[in-house]
N, C-alpha and C positions, 0 to 999 in steps of 0.2 A: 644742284640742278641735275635732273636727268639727264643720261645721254642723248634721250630720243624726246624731243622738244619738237610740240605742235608749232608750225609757223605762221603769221598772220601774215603775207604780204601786203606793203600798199604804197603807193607811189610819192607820198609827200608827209610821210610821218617817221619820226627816228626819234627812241626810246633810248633817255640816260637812265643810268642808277638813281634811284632813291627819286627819282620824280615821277610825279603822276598823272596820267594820261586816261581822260574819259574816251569813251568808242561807244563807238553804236552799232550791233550788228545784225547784220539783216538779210546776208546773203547764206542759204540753207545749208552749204557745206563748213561756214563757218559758226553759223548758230552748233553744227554738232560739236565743230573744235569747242567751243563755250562751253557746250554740257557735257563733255567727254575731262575736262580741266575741273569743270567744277567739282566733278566727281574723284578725283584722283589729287594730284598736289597744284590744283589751281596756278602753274605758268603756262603762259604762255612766250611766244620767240616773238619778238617785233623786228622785222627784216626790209627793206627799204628795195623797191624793184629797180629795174637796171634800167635804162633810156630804150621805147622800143616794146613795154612790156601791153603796147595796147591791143598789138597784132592778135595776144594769143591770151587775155588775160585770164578767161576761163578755164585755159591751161592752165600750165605751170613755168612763165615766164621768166628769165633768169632773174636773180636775186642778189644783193652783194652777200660776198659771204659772211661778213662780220656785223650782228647785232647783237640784240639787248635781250635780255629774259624779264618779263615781271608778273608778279603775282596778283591775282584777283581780288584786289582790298572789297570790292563793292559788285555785286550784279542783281538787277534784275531782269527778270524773265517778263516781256509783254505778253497780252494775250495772244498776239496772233504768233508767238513763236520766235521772238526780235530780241535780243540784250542789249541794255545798257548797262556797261561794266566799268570800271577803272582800274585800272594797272597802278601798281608802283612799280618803278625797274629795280631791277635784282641785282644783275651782272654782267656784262657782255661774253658773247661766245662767237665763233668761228662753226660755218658750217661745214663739217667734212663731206656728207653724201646727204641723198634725202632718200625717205622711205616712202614707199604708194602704197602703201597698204591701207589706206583711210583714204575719205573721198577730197577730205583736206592736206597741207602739205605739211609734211614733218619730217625734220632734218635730225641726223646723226650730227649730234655737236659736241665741241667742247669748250671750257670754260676760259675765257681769261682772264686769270687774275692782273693787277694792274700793280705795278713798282709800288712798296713802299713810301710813303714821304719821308725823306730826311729832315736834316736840322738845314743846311742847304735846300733844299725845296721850302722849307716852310719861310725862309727868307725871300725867297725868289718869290711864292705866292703872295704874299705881305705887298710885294712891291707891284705886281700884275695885279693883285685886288685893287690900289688906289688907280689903278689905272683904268680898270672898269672902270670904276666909281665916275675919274675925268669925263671917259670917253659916251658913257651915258646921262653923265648930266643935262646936257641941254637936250636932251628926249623927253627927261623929267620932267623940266623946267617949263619946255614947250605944250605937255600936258598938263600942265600944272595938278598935276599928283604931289598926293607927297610922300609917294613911296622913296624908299631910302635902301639900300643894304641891308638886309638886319644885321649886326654887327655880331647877334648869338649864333647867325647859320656858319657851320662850316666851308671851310674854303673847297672841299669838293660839292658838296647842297650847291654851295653858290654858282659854282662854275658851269656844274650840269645844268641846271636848273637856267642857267642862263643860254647855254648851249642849247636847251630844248626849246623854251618859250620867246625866246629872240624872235623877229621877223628875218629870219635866214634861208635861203633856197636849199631845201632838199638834201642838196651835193656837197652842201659847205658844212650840214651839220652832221652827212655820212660821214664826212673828213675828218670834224670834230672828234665823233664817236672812234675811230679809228685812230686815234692817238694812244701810242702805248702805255700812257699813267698820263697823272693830273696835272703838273707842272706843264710839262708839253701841251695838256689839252688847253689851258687857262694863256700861255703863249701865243697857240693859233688863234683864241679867240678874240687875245688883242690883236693881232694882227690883219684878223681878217675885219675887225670892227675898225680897223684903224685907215687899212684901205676903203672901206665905206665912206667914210668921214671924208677923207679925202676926194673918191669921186663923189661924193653931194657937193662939195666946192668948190669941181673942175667940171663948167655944163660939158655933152658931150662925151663923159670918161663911162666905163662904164668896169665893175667888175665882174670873174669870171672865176667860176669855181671849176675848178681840179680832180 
């Protein structure tokens, strides 16, 4: 990853590793970040704005500082000058400063790499995978899908991948993203899925992201 990473902000989208995210863009300073990526090493920063960011958002409204990088698997260019692209996430980074020097926003970042899995973590993830599995069953069941686990995806695929495409507010899956490696990421997921479950049946309860 570059130091100096083009930013997308937007207010209800957060980009894991290795998952992929369609986007439509349509606003002229971000058609340039498009073609300014396309031309160079195709990442883009996916950064999630702060509560608040409506006041100013043609500005440059604060941003949390930790997101995802991913890379342009797919774009095209409409005629009136519009992309539809898709990301796959790359990696998560931290933003130290941002640069103005483009009419887009682009942050001095850096990279962070995530904890190893051990033989300990990959026990611990064995036991949080069945417990997804529990705790989404009857979503399945009640769509009568008959999606399943793939049992071939990896326990980090699975955990992002669930972390991004879940119906989760915004704030729960900045928090997600924000877990320092996968063990801990694949934890809060049970857990914050677990307090779901629970207020669906307590009427009245409501939960509250952090």
């Amino acid at each position: 990853m570059s130091d100096l990473l083009p930013l997308f902000p937007l207010p209800n989208v957060v980009l894991f590793p290795n998952v992929f995210l369609p986007l439509h863009i349509f606003e002229p300073r971000y058609r340039e970040m498009v073609a300014d990526a396309l031309a160079t090493d195709r990442l883009i920063g996916m950064v999630l704005l702060r509560p608040g960011w409506e006041t100013n958002y043609e500005g440059r409204p604060p941003v949390y500082p930790i997101g995802c990088s991913g890379v342009i698997t797919h774009a095209e260019r409409l005629h009136d000058g519009r992309y539809n692209i898709v990301l796959r996430g790359v990696e998560r980074f931290r933003i130290l400063e941002e640069d103005a020097s483009r009419r887009y926003r682009l942050g001095v970042v850096e990279a962070l790499g995530e904890r190893g899995v051990s033989a300990d973590d990959r026990t611990a993830l064995r036991q949080i995978r069945a417990k997804l599995e529990t705790l989404l069953a009857p979503s399945v069941e009640k769509s009568k899908s008959e999606a399943r686990m793939p049992a071939a995806m990896s326990d980090e695929d699975l955990v992002n991948a669930l972390a991004q495409y879940l119906d989760l507010e915004p704030l729960e899956k900045q928090a997600l993203l924000e877990q320092p490696c996968l063990r801990s990421r694949a934890a809060s997921l049970v857990e914050l899925l677990e307090m779901k479950t629970m207020a669906a049946r307590t009427p009245g309860t409501h939960t509250v992201a952090h």
